[in-house]
N, C-alpha and C positions, 0 to 999 in steps of 0.2 A: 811242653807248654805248662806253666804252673795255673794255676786255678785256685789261687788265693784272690777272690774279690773284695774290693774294699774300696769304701771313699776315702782311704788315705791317700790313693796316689789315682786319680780319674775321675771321681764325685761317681761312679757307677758302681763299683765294686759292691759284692754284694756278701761277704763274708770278711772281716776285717781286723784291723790292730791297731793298737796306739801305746802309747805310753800308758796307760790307764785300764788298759784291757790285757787280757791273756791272748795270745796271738795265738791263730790260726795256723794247723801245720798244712804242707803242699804237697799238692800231690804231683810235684814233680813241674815245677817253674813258676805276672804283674804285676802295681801303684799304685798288687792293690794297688794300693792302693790302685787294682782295678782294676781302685778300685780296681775302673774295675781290670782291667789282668795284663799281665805280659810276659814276655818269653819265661823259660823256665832254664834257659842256655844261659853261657857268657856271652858280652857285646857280642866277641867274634865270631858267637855262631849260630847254624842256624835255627830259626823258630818253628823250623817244624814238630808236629804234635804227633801223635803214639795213640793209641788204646790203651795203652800201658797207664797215660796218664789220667786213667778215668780210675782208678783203682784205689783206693786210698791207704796211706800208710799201716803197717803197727803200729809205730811207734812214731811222735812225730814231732817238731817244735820249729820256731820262727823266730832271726833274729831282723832284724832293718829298720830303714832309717829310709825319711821320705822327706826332702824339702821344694817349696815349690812357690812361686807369686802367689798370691790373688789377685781379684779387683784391685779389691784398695792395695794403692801402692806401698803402702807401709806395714803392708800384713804379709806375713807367709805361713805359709800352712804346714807346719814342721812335726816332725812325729818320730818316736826312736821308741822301740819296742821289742818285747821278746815273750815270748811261753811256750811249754812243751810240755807232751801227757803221754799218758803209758797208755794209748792210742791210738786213732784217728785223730784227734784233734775236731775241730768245728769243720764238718763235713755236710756235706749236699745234702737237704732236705727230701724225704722218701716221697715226696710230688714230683719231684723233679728227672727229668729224663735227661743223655746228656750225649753227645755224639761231636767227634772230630773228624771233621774235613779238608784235608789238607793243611795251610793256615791258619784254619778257626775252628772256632770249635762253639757248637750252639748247644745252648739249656734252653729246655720248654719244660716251667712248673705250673702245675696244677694243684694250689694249696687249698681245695677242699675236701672234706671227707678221709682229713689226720693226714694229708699231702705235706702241712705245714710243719709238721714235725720231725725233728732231725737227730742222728742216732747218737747214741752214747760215744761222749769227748775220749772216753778215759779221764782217772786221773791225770789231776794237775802235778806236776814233779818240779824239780829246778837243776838248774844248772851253774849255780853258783852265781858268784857274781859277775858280771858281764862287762869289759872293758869296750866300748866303741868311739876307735880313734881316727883322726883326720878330719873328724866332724869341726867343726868351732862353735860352742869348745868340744870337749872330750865330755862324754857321756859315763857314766857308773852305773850301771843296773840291777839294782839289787832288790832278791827275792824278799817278799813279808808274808814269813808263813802265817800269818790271820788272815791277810785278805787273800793269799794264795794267785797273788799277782806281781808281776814287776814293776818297779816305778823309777825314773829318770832323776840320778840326779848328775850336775846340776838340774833345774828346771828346765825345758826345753823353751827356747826365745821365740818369740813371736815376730820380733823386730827388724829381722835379718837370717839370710840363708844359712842353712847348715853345713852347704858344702858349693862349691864351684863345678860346673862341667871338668870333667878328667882328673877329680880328688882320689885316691887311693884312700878307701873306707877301709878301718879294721876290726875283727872280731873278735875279742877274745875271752872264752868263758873258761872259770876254774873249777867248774866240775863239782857236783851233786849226785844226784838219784842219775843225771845224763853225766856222762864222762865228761872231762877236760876237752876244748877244740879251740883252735883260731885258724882264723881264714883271713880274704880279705878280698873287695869288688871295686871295681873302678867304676866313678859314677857318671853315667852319660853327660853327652854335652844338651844341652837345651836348646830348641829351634823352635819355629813356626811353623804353622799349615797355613799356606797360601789359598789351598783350593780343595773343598769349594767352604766358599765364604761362610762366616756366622756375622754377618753385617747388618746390623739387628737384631742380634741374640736367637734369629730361627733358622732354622733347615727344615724343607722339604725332602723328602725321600721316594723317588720312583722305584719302586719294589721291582718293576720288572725289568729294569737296567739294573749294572753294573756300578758301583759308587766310585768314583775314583778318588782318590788324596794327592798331593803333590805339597812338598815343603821344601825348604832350604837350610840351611846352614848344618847341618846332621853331622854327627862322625858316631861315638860309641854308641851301644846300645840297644835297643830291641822297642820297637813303638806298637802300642797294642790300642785297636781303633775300636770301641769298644760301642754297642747300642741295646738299649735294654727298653721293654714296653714295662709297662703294672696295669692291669685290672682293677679296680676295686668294686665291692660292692658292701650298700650299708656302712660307708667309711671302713671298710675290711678289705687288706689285700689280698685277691684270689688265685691269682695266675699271672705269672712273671716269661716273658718270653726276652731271650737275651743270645747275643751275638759278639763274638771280639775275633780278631783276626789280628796276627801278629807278623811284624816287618821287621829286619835289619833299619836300622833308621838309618844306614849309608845307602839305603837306596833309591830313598827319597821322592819317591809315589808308591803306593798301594792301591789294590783294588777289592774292596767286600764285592764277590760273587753276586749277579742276582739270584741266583739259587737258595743259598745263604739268607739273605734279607727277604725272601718269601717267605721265611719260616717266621718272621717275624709277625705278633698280632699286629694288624692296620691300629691306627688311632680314629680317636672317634668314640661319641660316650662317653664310657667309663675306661677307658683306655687310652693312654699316655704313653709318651717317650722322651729320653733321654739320649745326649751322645757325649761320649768323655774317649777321652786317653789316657794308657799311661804308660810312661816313661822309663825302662827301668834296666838295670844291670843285676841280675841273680843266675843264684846255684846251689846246688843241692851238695850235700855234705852229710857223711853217716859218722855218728858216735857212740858207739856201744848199742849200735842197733837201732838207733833212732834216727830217722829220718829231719835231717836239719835243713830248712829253706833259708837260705840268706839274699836278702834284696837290697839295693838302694835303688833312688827314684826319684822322679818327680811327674810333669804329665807334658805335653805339649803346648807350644802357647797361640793364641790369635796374632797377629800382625803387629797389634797393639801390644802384645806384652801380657795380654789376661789370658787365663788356661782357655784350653779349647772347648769347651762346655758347652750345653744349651739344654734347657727341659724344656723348651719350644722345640721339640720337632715334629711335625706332620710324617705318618708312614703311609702308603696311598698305592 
């Protein structure tokens, strides 16, 4: 299971990339973006999780590409990104505690008293310029050693999707401080969650059942059911408690454990929740010793066609 979170592909992900930022390396498999997280496998296999993937690279980098609806029908939320460090990369905060169970894996952070503080990236490096093809259109990613970031060109569109379910995404970097590599991921098909409803933008959540999911139209891919609380206090985030559990999306129900979602803070107060998906095809690739995550993605959608989302949800 990778552990790259990010609102680029789930609105939960909680460590992230874009075109605009230096990416987060994995530690080994989600929609982001996600956000927040998903498998760490190919579609075709399985999502099960390790201890292994709680461990963070040396050396580590991210290349992906994330397209997905929104609301508005004429917007999609597209994102094509890469960075890599002589590293860990943007790694879990020393508040945060982290434990895999089977298919999920739950963080409980405690960001008071330097909790909030997260260790040394390593250096930023490059890996030349960056070819990502199959996309529409074709992407150039090229390093700017001042800002020590990548940036997309073309522009990345707003207007329309990057890629279709079952596109053949490709990777291909010319090598820098990281060696030369190309790969390439096939990007899941896109479906709905039927159940249970966000018919009205809320969810309830019975902590001490079992959740169930059930959707239709699935084939490639890996579906990561993602749920996260925040604390604040004094307008300060203090404590993050977070949940995702990952599926083959040919199987088309899932279930988050009650076991699992007790660990979750209740809402109420000062305490909030969220619930996203994300969608995604990744895999882990080493070049010259660096640990390279490649993703594409998007997130699951409501019946309607809008992502699966909700910051209305009651935990009880």
């Amino acid at each position: 299971m990778r552990m790259v979170l990010s609102l680029l592909v789930g609105g939960l992900l909680l460590i992230g990339c874009s075109s605009d930022d230096a990416a987060p390396a994995s530690s080994g498999g989600g929609s982001g973006t996600a956000i927040m997280d998903s498998g760490s496998s190919d579609a075709g296999e399985s999502p099960e999780t390790s201890a292994a993937n709680l461990t963070p690279p040396a050396k580590s980098g991210f290349v992906g590409a994330g397209s997905y609806a929104t609301d508005v029908v004429t917007v999609f939320a597209n994102s094509v990104g890469a960075g890599f460090f002589d590293g860990p990369g943007n790694w879990f905060q020393k508040g945060c505690q982290r434990e895999v169970v089977g298919a999920c894996w739950v963080m409980l952070c405690d960001y008071t008293d330097g909790g909030a503080e997260a260790p040394p990236t390593g250096a930023v490096v490059s890996a030349g310029a960056i070819t990502v093809g199959g996309t529409t259109p074709t992407f150039s990613l090229t390093y700017d050693m001042g800002t020590m970031k990548y940036g997309a060109v073309p522009a990345v569109p707003t207007d329309k999707p990057l890629y279709a379910g079952g596109t053949t995404v490709t990777f291909a970097a010319a090598g820098g401080e990281v060696p030369a590599f190309s790969d390439s991921l096939v990007t899941p098909t896109p479906f709905a969650i039927t159940s249970p409803s966000l018919a009205g933008g809320t969810l309830s959540i019975d902590a001490s059942k079992d959740l169930v999911f059930s959707w239709s139209g699935a084939a490639a891919g890996i579906l990561a059911l993602n749920i996260r609380t925040t604390t604040t206090s004094a307008a300060a985030i203090v404590a993050v408690s977070f949940v995702s559990c990952q599926f083959k999306a040919s199987a088309q129900t899932a279930t988050i454990p009650t076991a699992q979602l007790q660990k979750l803070t209740k809402t109420g107060g000062t305490t909030t929740a969220l619930i996203g998906t994300d969608l995604s095809s990744t895999k882990e690739i080493v070049a010259g010793g660096y640990m390279v995550h490649l993703a594409v993605g998007g997130v699951a959608s409501k019946v309607d066609g809008t992502p699966y989302a909700s910051s209305q949800v009651t935990i009880f």
